[in-house]
C-alpha positions in Angstrom: 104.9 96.7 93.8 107.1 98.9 91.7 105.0 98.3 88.4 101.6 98.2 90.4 102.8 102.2 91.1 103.4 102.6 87.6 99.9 100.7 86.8 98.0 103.2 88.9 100.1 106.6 87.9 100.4 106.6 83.9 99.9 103.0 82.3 99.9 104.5 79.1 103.1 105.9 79.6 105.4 103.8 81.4 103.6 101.0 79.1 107.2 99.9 78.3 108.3 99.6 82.2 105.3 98.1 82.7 105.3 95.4 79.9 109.5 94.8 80.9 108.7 94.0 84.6 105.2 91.9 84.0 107.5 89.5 81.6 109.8 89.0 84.1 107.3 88.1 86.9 105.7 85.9 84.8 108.8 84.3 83.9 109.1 83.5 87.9 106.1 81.7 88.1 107.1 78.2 89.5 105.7 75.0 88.6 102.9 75.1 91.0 101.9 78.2 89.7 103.2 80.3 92.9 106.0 82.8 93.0 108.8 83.3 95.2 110.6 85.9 97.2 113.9 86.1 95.0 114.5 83.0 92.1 112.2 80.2 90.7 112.2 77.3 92.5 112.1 78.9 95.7 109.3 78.2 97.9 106.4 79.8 96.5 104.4 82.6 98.7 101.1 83.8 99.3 101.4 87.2 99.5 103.9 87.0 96.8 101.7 85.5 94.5 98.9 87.9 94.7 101.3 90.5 94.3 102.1 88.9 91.0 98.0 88.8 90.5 97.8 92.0 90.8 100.3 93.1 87.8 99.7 90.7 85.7 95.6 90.5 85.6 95.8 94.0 83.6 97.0 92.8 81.1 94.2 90.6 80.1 95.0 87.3 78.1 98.4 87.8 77.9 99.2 86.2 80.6 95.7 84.6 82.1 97.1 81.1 82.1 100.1 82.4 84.6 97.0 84.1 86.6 94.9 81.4 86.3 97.7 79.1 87.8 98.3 81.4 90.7 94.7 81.4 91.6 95.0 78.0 91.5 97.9 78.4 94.2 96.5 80.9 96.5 93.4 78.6 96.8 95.8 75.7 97.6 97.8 77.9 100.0 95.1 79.0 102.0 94.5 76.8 105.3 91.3 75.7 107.1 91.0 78.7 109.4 91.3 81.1 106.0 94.4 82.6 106.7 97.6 82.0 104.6 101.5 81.8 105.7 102.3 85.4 107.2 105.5 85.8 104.8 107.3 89.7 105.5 104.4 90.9 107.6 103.6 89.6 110.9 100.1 90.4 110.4 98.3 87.5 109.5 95.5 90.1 108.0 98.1 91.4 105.6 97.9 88.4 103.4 94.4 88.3 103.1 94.4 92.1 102.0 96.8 91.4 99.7 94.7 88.1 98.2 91.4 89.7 98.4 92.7 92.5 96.4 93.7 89.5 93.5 90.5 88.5 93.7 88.4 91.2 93.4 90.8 92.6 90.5 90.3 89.1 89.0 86.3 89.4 89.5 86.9 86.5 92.0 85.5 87.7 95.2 83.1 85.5 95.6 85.3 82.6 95.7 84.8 80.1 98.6 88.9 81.6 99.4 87.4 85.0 100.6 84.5 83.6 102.5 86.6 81.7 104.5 89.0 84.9 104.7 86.1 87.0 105.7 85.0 84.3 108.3 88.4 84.9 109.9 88.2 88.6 109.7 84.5 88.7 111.6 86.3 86.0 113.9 89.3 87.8 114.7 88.0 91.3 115.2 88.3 92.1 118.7 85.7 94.4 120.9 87.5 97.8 120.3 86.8 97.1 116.7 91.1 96.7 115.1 92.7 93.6 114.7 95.9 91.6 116.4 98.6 90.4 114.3 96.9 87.0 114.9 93.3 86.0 116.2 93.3 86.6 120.4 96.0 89.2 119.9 95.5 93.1 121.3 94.4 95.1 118.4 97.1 97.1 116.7 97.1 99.8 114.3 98.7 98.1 110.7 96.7 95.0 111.6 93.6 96.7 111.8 94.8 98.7 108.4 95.0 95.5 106.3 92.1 94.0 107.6 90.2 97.2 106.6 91.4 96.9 103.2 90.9 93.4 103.0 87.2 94.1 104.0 86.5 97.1 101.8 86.3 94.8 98.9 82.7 93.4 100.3 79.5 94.9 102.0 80.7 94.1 105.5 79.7 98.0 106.8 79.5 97.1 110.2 82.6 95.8 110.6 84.3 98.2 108.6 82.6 101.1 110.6 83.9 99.5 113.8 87.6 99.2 112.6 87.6 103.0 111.3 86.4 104.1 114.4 89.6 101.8 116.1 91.8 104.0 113.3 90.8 107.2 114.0 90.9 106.9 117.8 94.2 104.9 117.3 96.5 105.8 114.3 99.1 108.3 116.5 98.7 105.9 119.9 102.4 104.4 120.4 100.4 101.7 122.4 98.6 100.4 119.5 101.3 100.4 117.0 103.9 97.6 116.9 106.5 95.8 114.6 104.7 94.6 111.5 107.7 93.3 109.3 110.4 90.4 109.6 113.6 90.3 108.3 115.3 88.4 108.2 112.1 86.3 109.2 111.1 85.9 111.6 112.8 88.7 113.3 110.4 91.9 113.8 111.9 95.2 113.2 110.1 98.8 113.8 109.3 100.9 110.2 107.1 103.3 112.1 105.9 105.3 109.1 104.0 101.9 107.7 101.8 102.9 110.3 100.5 106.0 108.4 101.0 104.1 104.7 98.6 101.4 106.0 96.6 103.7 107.9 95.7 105.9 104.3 95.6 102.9 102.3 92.9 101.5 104.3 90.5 104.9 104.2 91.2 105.4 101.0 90.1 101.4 100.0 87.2 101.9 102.4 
């Protein structure tokens, strides 16, 4: 996340920053083409791995066949309902924000990964128009955040102009906002400013 900042603020010049931390992700890439929390040869992560996506697709070929295994990964990861393993954020809708912004970075959207992602989204979305941490859940504010941004990567306006209209009627309400992270996992703890972090990301992706 550290470089991805420097990616969007100057690439040009923290180009050495940049370049320092993208060889040492790709140097964590584990044998099945995933990357961990912490060493290689931990367990290899979803979210994790499109985190790596996302810093190492900018720099073209140099590193396409460490992308091009972590594609391979993510789709592997992903299970039949099209959500992924929840790592440091309770909300299931987290990791598909975080793979659908791989993929469209990648020019991957259309992958069958994302429709089944998408599915899950349209599934999930519950009649005030947010999200829960998990399908059948209450809607809750940094839930309804990611899914926004995983959604504003597609033409899906309806939904999308049914979970701003949750954000805006929502983003200060106590009620709506609950424990998104874990740690150690799977114990929640409160960060309430994620609330307004998620909250901005999402309008601004939308």
């Amino acid at each position: 996340l550290a470089v991805e900042c420097l990616l969007q603020v100057d690439p040009v010049g923290y180009a050495p920053s940049i370049r320092r931390g993208q060889d040492y992700l790709a140097g964590m890439a584990n044998p099945d083409g995933g990357f961990p929390t912490y060493l290689r040869h931990h367990p290899s992560e979803a979210t994790m791995t499109a985190n790596a996506i996302m810093v190492l697709q900018p720099a073209g070929q140099v590193y396409a066949s460490v992308v091009e295994g972590a594609l391979r990964f993510l789709r592997d990861a992903q299970q039949p309902d099209g959500t992924f393993e929840r790592s440091w954020s309770l909300s299931s809708t987290f990791a598909i924000a975080r793979a659908a912004a791989a993929l469209s970075l990648t020019g991957r959207w259309d992958d069958g990964v994302m429709a089944r992602s998408v599915a899950y989204l349209h599934r999930s979305q519950n009649p005030d128009g947010g999200w829960g941490q998990v399908a059948g859940q209450a809607s809750d504010v940094i839930s309804s955040a990611h899914a926004l941004s995983a959604l504003s990567h597609g033409l899906y306006s309806h939904s999308v102009r049914r979970g701003v209209a949750y954000l805006k009627k929502h983003q200060h309400s106590r009620r709506h906002l609950i424990a998104d992270q874990a740690a150690p996992r799977p114990i929640p703890y409160q960060f309430p400013v994620l609330a307004r972090i998620f909250v901005l990301n999402a309008l601004a992706d939308v």
